[in-house]
N, C-alpha and C positions, 0 to 999 in steps of 0.2 A: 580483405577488408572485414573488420571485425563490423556485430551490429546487435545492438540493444533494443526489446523492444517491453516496454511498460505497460501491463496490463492492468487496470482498476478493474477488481472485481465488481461481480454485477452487481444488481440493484439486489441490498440482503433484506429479512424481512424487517429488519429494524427500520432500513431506509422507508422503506415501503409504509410503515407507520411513522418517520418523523422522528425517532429517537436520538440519540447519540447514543453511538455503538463503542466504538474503543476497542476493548480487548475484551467486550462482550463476545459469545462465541454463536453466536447467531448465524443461520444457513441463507441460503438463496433464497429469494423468492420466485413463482414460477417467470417472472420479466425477468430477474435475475439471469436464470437458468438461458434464458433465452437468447441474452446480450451474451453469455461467456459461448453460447455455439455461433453466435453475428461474427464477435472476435475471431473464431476458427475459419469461418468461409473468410473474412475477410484477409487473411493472411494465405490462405490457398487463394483467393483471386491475385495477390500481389507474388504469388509464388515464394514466400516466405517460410522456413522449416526451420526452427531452434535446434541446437543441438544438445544442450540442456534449458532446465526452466527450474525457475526459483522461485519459492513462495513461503510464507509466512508460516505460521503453527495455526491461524486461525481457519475453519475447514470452509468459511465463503474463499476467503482465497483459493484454499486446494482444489474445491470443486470447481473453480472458475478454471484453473489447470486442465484440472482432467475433464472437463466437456469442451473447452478449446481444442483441447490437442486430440479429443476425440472427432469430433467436425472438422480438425484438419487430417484424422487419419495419421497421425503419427505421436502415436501412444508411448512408443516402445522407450522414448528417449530418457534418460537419468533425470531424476527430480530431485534436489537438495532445499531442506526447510530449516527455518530460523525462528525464532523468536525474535529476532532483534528485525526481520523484518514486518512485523507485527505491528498492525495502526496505532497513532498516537493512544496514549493513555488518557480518555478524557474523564479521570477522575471523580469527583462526586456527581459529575451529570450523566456516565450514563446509567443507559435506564429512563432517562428525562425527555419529556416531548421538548422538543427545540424551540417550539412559539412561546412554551412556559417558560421556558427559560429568558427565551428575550424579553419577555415581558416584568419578570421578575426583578433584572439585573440592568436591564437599558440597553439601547442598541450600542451606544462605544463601549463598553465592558464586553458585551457578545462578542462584536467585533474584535476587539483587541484580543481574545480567547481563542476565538472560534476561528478565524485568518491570519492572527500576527505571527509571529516569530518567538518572542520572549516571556508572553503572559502564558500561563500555566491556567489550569482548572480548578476550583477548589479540591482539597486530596480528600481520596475515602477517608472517611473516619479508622481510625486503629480497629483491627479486628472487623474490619464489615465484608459479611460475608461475599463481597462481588471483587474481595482480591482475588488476584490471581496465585497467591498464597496457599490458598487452597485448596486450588485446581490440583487434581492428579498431574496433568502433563508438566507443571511445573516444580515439581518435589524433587528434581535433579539441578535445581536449578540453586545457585547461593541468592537466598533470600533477600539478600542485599539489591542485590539487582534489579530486583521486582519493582517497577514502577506503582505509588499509588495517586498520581496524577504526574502528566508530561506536558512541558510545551512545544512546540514544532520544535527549537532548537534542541532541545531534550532526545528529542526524537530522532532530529538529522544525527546527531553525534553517532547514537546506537546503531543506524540504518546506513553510515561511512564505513565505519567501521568495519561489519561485515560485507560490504561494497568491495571494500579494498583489500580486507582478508579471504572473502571465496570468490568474487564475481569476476574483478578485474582480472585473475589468473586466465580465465578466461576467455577474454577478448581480449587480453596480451597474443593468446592463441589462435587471432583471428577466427574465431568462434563466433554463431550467432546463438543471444542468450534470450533467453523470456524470464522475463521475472513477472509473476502474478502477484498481486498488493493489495497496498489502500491506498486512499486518498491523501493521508499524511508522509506515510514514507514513500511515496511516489512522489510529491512534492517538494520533499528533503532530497531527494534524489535529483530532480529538475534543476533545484536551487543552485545544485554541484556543475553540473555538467551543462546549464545553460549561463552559467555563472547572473544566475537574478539576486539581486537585492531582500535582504528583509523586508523592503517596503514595496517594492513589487510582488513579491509573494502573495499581498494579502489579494489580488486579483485575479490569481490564478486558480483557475477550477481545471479538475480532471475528468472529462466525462467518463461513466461506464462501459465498458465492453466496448471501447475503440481505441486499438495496440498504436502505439507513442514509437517509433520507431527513430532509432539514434543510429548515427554511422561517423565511426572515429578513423582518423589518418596515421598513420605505423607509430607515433608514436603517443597515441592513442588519446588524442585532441580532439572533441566534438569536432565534425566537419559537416554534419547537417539531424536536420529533425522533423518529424512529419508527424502530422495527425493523420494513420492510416484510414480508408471509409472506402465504399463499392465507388 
């Protein structure tokens, strides 16, 4: 029996101030740090051991990996990274405290941005230095691709895609997988394999540092889901 387990990286220091992060590349903070070693005991209490683990380009995700899987004592295992697992692109807000933003724009525009499905962000301006255009790790990358603002659906598409091109091979192999994230492509992810709505989406939150664990039938049909916790 194959089994998927979702991990939202911990609390980064953006969260920690209020920001919107994105494909900001922002580290842990030390709560951060703390929830991605919670995640590790929690998955040795449930006796649970990935056989690979997937994470994003962004280094709170990687770090949330490697102190998970340090605290669970099982290091050694292969790790595969994406960009296309990579948090939403939220555009010209991040960098932006969140109250100023609601404040600015009103709470149904926040909302319809910030939990819907098809509202996007307003996009970086042309040439502003917080593309990811810029960035070194992405100079192998065709340009075109580079988001400069995403909506959740923007988002699912990129975060399938690679779902179904590296993951599912995977748990075709009855494999247990760890993927370390965000809150957006973990979400896109949900949408898929819990088959929820656009419009339920906007009520689903994914706590920090507590592994989401999925368990699919041979022919690899969601057949249960848990919020893991001691």
């Amino acid at each position: 029996m194959s089994q998927l387990i979702l991990l939202r990286h911990g609390e980064s220091k953006y969260n920690q101030k209020n920001l919107f992060t994105g494909w900001t590349d922002t580290d842990l903070s030390e709560q951060g740090q703390e929830e991605a070693r919670q995640a590790g005991r929690i998955l040795k209490q449930h006796q649970i051991y990935p056989d690979i683990c997937f994470t994003s380009w962004l280094k709170r995700a990687i770090h949330t990996a490697h102190l998970t899987l340090a605290e669970l004592e099982w290091e050694h295992i292969n790790q595969q990274r994406s960009w296309k697992l990579n948090e939403r692109h939220y555009g010209d807000w991040q960098g932006r405290n969140k109250d100023e933003v609601l404040q600015k724009v009103g709470e149904t525009q926040f909302k319809a941005i910030r939990r819907g499905y098809d509202t996007p962000p307003p996009p970086l301006p042309e040439k502003d230095p917080r593309s990811p255009q810029f960035e070194a790790k992405y100079q192998s990358l065709d340009p075109s691709l580079l988001p400069r603002s995403e909506s959740l659906h923007q988002t699912q598409i990129r975060t399938l895609n690679y779902f179904y091109q590296a993951i599912l091979p995977q748990l075709a192999e009855d494999k247990t997988v760890l993927i370390s994230a965000h809150g957006n492509t973990l979400r896109a992810l949900m949408m898929h394999l819990e088959n929820i709505s656009p419009e339920d989406i906007v009520e689903r939150e994914i706590p920090t540092g507590l592994p989401m664990l999925y368990t699919f039938d041979n022919l690899l049909n969601t057949q249960a889901h848990t919020l893991l916790n001691f």
